[in-house]
C-alpha positions in Angstrom: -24.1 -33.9 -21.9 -24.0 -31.5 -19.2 -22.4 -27.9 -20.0 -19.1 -26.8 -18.6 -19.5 -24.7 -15.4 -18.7 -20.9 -15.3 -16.5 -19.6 -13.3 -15.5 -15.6 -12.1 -12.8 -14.6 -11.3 -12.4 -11.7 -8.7 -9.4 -10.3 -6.6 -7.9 -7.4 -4.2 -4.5 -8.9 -3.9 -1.2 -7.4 -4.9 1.0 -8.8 -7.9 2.7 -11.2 -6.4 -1.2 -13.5 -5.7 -2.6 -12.0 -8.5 0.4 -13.9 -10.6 -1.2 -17.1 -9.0 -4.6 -15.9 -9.8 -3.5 -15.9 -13.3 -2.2 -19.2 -13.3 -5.4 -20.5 -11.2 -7.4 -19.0 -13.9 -5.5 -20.8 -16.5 -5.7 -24.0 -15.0 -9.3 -23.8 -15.1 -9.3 -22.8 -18.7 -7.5 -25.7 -19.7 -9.4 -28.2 -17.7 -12.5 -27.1 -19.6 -14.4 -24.6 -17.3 -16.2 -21.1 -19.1 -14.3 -17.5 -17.8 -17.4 -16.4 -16.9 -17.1 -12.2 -17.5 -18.9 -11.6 -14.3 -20.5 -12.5 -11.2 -24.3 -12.9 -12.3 -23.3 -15.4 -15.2 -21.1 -18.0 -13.0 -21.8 -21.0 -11.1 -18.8 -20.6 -8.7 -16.8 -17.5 -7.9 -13.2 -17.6 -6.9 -12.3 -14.3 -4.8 -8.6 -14.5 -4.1 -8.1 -12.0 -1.0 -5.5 -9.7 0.8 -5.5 -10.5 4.5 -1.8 -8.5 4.7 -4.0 -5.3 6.3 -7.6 -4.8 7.9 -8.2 -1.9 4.9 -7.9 -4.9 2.3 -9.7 -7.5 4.7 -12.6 -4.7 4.6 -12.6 -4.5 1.2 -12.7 -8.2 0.4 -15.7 -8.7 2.3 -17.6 -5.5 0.8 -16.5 -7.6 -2.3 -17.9 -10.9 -1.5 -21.2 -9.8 -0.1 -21.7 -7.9 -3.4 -21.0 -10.6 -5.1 -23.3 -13.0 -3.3 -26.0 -10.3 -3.4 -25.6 -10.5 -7.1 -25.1 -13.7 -7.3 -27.1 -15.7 -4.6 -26.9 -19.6 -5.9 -23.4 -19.2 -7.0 -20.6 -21.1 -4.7 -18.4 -18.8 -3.5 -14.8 -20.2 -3.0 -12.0 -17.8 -1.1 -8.5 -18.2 -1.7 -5.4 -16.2 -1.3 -3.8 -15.0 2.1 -7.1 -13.9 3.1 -8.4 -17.5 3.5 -4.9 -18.2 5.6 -5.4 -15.0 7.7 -8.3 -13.7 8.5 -11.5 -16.8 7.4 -12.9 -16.8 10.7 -13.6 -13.0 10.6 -15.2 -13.2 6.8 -16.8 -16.2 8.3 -18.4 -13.9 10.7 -19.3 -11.3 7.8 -20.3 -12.9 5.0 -24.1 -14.2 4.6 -24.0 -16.5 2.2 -24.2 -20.3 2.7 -21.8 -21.6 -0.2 -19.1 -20.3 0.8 -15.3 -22.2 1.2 -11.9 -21.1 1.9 -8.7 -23.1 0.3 -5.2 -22.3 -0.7 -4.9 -21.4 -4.6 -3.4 -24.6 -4.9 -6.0 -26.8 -3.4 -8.9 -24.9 -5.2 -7.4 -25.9 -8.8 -6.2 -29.3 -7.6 -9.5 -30.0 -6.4 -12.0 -28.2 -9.4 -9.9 -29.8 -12.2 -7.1 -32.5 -11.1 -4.0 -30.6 -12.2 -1.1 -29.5 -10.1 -1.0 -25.9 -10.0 2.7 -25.8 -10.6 2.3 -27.8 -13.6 0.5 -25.1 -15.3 3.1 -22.2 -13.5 5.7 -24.3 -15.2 4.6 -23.9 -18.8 2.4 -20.8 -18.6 4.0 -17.4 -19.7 2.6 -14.0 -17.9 3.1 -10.9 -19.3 2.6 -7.7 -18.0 -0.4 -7.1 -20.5 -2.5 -9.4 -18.2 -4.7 -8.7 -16.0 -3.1 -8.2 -12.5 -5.7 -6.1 -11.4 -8.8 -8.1 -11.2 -12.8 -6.9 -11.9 -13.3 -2.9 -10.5 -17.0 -4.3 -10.6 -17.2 -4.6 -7.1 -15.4 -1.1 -6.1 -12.4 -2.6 -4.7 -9.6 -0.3 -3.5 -6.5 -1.9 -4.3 -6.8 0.1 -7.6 -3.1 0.1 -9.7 -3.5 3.6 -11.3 -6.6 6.3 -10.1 -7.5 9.1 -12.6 -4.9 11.2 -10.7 -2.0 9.3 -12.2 -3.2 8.9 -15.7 -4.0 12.7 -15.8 -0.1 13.4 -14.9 0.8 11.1 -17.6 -1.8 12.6 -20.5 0.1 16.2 -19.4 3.3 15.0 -19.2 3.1 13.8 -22.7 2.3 17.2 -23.6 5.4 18.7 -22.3 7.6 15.6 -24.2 6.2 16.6 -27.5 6.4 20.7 -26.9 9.9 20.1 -24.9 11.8 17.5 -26.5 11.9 15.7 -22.9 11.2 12.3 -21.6 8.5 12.9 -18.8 6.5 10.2 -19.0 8.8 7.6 -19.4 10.8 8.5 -16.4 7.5 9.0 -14.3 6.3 5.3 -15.7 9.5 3.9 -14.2 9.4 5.9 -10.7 5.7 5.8 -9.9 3.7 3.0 -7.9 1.4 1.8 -10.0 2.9 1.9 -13.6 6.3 0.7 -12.1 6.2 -3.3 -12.9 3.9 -2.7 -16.4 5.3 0.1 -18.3 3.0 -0.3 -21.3 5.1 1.2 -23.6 7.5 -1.6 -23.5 7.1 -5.6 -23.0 7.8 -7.0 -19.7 7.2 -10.3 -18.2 6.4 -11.2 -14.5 8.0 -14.3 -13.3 7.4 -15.9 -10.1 10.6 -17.4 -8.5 9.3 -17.5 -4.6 6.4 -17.4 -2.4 5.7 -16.5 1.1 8.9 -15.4 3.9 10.7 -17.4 5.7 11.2 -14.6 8.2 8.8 -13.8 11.8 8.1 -9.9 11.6 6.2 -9.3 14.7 3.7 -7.4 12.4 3.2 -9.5 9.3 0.5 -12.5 8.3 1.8 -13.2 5.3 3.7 -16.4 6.6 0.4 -17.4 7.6 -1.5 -16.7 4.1 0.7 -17.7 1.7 2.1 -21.4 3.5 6.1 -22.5 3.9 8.8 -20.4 1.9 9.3 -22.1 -1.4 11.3 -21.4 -4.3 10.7 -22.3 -8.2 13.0 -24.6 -9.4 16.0 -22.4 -11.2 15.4 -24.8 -14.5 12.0 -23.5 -14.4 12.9 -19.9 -14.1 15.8 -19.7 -16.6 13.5 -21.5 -19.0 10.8 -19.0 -19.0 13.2 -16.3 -19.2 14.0 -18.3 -22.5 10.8 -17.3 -23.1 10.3 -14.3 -23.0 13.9 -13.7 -25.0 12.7 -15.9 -27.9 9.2 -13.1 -28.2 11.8 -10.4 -28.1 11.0 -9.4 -24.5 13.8 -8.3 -22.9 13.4 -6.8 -19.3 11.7 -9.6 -16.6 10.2 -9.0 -13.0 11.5 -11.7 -10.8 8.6 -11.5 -8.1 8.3 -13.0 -4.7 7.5 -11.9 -1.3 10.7 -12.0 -0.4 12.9 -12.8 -3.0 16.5 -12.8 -1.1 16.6 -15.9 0.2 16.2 -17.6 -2.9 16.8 -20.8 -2.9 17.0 -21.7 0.9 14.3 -23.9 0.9 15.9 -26.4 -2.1 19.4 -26.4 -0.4 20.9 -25.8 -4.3 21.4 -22.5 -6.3 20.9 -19.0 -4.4 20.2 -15.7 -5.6 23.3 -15.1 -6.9 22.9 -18.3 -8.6 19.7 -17.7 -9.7 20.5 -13.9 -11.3 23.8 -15.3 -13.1 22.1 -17.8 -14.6 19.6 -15.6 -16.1 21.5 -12.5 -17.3 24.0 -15.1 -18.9 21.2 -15.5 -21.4 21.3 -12.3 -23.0 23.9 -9.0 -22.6 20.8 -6.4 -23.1 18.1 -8.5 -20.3 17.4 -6.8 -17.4 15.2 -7.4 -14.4 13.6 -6.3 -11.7 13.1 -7.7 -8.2 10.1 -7.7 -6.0 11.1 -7.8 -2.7 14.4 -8.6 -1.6 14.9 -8.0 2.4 17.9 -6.2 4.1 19.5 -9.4 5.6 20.0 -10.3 1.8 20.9 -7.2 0.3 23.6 -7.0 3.1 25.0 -10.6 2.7 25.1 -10.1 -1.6 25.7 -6.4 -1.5 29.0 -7.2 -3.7 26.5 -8.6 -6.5 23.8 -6.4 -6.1 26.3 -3.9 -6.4 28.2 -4.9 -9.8 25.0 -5.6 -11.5 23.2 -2.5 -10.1 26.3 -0.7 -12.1 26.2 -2.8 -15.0 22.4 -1.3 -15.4 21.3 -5.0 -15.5 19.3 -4.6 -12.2 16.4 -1.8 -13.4 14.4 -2.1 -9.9 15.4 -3.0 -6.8 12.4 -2.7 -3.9 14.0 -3.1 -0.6 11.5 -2.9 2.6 13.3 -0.6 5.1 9.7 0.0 7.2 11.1 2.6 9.9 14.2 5.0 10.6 14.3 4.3 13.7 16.0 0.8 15.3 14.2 0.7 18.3 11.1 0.4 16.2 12.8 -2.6 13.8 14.3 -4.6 16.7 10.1 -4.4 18.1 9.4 -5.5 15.1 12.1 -8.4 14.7 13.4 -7.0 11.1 16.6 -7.9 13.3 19.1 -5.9 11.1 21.0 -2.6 11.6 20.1 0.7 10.4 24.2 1.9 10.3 25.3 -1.4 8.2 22.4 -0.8 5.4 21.7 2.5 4.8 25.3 3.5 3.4 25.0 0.8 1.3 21.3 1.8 0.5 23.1 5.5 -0.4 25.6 4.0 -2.2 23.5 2.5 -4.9 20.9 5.1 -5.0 23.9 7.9 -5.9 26.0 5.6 -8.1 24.1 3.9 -10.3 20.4 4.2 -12.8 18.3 1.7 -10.6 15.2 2.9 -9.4 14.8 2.0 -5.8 11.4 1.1 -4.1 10.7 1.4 -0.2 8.0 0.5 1.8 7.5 2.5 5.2 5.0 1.3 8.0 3.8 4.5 10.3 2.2 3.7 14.0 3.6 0.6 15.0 2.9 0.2 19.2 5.2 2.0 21.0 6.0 4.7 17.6 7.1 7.9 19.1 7.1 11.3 17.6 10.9 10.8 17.2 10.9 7.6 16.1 8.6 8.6 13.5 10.6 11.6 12.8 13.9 9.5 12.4 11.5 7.8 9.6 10.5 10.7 7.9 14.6 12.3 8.1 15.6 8.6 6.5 13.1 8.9 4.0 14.3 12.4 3.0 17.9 11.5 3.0 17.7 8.6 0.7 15.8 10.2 -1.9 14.7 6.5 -3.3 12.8 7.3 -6.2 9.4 5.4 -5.0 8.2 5.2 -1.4 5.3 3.5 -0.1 3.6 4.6 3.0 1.0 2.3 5.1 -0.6 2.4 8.3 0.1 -0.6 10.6 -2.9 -2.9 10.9 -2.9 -5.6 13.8 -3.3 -9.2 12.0 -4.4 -12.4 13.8 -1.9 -14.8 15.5 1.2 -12.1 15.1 2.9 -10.7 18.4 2.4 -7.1 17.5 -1.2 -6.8 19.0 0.2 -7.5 22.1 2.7 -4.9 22.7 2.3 -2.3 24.9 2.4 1.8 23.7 -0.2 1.4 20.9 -0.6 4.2 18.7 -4.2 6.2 18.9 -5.7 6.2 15.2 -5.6 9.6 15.1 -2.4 10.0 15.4 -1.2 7.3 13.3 -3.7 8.8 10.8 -2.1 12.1 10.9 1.6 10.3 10.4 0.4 8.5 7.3 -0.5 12.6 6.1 2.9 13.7 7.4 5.0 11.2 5.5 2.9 11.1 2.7 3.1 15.1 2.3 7.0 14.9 2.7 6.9 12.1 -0.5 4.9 14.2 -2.9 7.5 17.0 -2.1 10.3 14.5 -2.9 8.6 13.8 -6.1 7.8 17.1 -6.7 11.4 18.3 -6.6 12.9 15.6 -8.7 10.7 16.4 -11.3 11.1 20.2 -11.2 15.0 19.4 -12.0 13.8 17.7 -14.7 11.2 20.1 -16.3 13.8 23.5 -16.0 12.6 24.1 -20.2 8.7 24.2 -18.9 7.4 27.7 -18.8 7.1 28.4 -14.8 3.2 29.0 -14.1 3.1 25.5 -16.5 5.7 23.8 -14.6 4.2 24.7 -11.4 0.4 23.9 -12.1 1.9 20.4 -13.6 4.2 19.8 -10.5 1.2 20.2 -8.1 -0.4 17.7 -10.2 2.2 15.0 -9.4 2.6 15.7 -5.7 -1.1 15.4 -5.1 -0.8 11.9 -7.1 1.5 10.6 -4.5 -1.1 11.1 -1.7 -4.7 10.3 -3.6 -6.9 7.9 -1.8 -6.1 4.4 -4.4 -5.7 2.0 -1.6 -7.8 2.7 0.9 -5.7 4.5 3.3 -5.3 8.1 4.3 -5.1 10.5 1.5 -3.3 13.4 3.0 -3.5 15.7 -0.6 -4.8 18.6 1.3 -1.3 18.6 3.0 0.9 18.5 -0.1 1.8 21.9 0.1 2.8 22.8 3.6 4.9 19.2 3.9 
């Protein structure tokens, strides 16, 4: 009798794939295969790849021709957005003769015979798994650097010498701890995948197939779930999870969220993404529950202040109908709001990038996000006129970078006004260079921290 084959796992994707990584691993588990613990023990690696921006395309393919070089008679099988995106270009730059692209779906389907969402259905993932994937390989999509764990180690410090509650507050307004939050249970549940809209700028339609939502039966069930382990605070993750329900022609969002804090007064979830058109349209309900303190995270994309720049990129709503709304929330209510800003899209000016910068400022969202735009394959962005010189989009990403640490930095010099001022200071500096460390591949900027 022949022994099972081992397989390794390996990934740069963000939570949303790495969710289906965990289920793809799963599936394998179950249909017999050995988790091989890394590259040089398996038969057949599976590298689920980010194909959302050229820094993570990079990256994937420094990871794969490590891991053939390590591992030269293994097959190499690459799934994720990057096989949808950008396989022709890791085609191009990967030596290794074994080597096939699939969707997640296809790969377990194919390997062991089982439907991948009859293992999504019945398989529970909490925030204790690994959403990360092997740091063998160097990858940069890294969830928290040094920098952020040192904040934490001295803010714990100051909540034992203080009396305050530091850490948890940074935990719950800081990229990288934001969905885990170790010190309490949390379970990630998948309710969409992919976007049913046509940004000019974005692949993900591409990498990640048709907009499709999870069966509400499915989702209240695992929410069971987690209630009957005592886990009481969900993340409801999709890459746009809005339209909920669109696809099925049966319950919406509103449907969806009812259903699910019906099951329990002291649940609460998060959401991961939910687009403006939606937000708009449900505002009412985002805007009871957000009170009620049943919604703890709400990460709504703006991607620019200026609405030149969003009708170019066919985001397609106003600026003047969201952003009160946007306010609204943010100065009414406990939910932590998270904001993704893109910086050098074609035809960017210096005020259009400056109208991002004063939006930015005058929200005062707790967590912003800022990236670089990257032209991707088969999108219409590439082709527009006015593109943006590297160097100057470089020095943007420093700009609004430096203008978030400050953010950061004052919000949590409210909050340390016990802290002895020449320790307050030196631990304040520490947090705003956080927010501009090199974790992802882009731009650092932490040289500019202080005169942003």
């Amino acid at each position: 009798m022949s022994e099972p084959k081992k397989v390794f796992f390996a990934q740069n994707t963000c939570i949303n794939a790495s969710y289906d990584v965990n289920v793809l691993r799963e599936g394998f588990r179950r249909a017999g295969y050995v988790l091989a613990d890394s590259a040089e023990d398996a038969d057949e690696v599976v590298f689920s790849g980010c194909g959302a921006h050229q820094t993570w395309v990079n990256d994937a393919i420094n990871q794969i021709n490590r891991i053939a070089s390590v591992s030269p008679n293994a097959k190499v099988t690459v799934t994720g957005c990057l096989a949808g995106i950008d396989a022709d270009r890791v085609r191009r730059s990967v030596t290794h003769e074994a080597l096939a692209f699939a969707p997640q779906q296809e790969v377990l389907k194919s390997h062991t015979g089982i439907d991948f969402d009859e293992i999504d259905r019945n398989y529970d993932q909490e925030s204790a798994l690994d959403y990360e994937g092997s740091t063998e390989f160097n990858q940069l999509r890294i969830r928290v650097g040094t920098e952020k764990a040192a904040v934490v180690a001295e803010l714990q410090k100051l909540d034992r010498e203080y009396g305050l509650d530091l850490e948890k507050y940074y935990r719950q307004t800081t990229k990288g701890f934001v969905f885990y939050q170790e010190n309490e249970a949390v379970d990630m549940i998948t309710v969409t995948r992919s976007c049913p809209y046509k940004c000019s700028f974005c692949a993900i339609p591409q990498g990640r197939g048709d907009y499709t939502s999870v069966p509400l039966d499915v989702v209240v069930e695992k929410v069971r779930a987690s209630l009957r382990r005592g886990t009481r605070r969900v993340v409801l993750l999709g890459d746009e999870v809005g339209n909920y329900g669109s696809d099925l022609h049966g319950p919406r969002i509103k449907d969806l969220l009812e259903a699910i804090l019906a099951l329990d007064p002291e649940l609460r979830v998060s959401l991961r993404y939910v687009e403006p058109k939606p937000f708009l349209k449900n505002f009412p309900m985002f805007e009871r529950l957000c009170g009620e303190g049943r919604i703890e995270l709400l990460y709504l994309p703006l991607q620019s202040g200026s609405q030149k720049i969003l009708m170019a990129m066919n985001r397609g709503y106003q600026l003047d109908r969201i952003v009160p709304l946007y306010r609204q929330l943010r100065e009414t209510t406990d939910t932590i709001f998270f904001c993704n800003w893109l910086v050098g899209f074609p035809g960017e000016t210096d005020e259009d990038f400056g109208a991002t910068r004063m939006l930015m400022s005058d929200l005062g969202l707790q967590i912003n996000t800022a990236v670089p735009y990257s032209e991707r394959p088969n999108t219409p962005a590439p082709h527009m006129p006015c593109k943006i010189p590297e160097s100057v989009k470089e020095q943007r990403l420093i700009d609004l970078r430096g203008t978030i640490a400050e953010m950061k930095r004052r919000e949590f010099d409210l909050r340390m006004e016990p802290v002895a001022p020449n320790r307050r200071q030196h631990v304040l500096d520490l947090i705003a260079a956080a927010e501009c460390i090199h974790v992802d591949g882009f731009a650092s900027g932490a040289s500019d921290v202080a005169s942003a």
